[in-house]
C-alpha positions in Angstrom: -56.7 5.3 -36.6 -56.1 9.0 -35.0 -52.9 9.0 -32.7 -53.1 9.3 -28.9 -53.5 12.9 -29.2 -56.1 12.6 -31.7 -54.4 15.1 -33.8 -53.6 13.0 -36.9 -54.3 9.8 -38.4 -52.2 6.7 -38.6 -52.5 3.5 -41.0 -54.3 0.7 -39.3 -53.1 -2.5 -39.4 -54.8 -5.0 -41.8 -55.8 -8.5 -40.3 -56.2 -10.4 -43.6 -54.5 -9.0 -47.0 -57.3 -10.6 -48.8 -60.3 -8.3 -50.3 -63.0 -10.9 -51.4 -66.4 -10.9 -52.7 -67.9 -13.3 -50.2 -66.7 -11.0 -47.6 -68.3 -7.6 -49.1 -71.4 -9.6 -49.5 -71.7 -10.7 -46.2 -71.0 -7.5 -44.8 -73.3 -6.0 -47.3 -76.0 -8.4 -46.3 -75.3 -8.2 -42.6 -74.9 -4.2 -42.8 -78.5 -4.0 -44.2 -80.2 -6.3 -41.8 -78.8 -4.8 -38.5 -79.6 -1.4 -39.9 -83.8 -3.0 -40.2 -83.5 -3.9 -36.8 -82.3 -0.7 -35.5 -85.3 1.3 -37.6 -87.5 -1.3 -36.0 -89.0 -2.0 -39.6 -87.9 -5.7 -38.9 -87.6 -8.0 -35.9 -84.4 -9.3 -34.8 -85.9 -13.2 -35.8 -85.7 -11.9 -39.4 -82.0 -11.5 -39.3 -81.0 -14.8 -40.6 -83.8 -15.2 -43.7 -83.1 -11.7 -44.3 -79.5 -12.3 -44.8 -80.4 -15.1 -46.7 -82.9 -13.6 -49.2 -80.3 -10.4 -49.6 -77.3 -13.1 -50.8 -79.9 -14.4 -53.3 -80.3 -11.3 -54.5 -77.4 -10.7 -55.0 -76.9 -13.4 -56.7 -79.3 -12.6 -59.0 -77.3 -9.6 -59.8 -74.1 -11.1 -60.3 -76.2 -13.7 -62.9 -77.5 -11.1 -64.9 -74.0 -9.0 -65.1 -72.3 -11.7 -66.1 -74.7 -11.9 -69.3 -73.8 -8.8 -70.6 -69.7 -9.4 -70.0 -68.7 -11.0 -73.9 -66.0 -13.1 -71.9 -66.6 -16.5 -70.9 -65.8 -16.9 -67.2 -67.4 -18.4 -64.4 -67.4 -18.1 -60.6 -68.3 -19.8 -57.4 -70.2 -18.0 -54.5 -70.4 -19.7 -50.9 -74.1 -19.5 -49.3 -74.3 -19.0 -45.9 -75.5 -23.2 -45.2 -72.1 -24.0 -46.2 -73.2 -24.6 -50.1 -72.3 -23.1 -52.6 -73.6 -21.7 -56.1 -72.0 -21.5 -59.3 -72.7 -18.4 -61.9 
């Protein structure tokens, strides 16, 4: 944040000391389609199955990465109705 007289910066203070992927996503997701609406190459209607079809993607990401790790691990991704996925 720049000071009151704007001539440096200061650190910001952080509201939750936790970085997670959920949160990224749904920025991510959220990010892309306000930036749609904006270009009007979508309608604002489309926000929600937009934001839907870009977690799914997503998902579909995170599945195929996880094939090429050689460790066995797993992880559980929250959707957006309150369910959840496990990859």
């Amino acid at each position: 944040m720049p000071t009151e007289d704007g001539l440096c910066l200061t650190g910001i203070e952080v509201v939750s000391g936790k970085l997670t992927v959920e949160d990224e996503l749904n920025t991510l997701a959220s990010n892309i389609s306000i930036r749609r609406d904006w270009a009007a190459v979508d309608y604002f209607t489309n926000y929600i199955e937009s934001l839907h079809m870009e977690k799914q993607i997503a998902i579909g990401i995170l599945e195929e990465q996880k094939i090429t790790f050689a460790e066995n691990f797993s992880m559980t991704v929250p959707l957006l109705d309150g369910g959840s996925i496990r990859i």
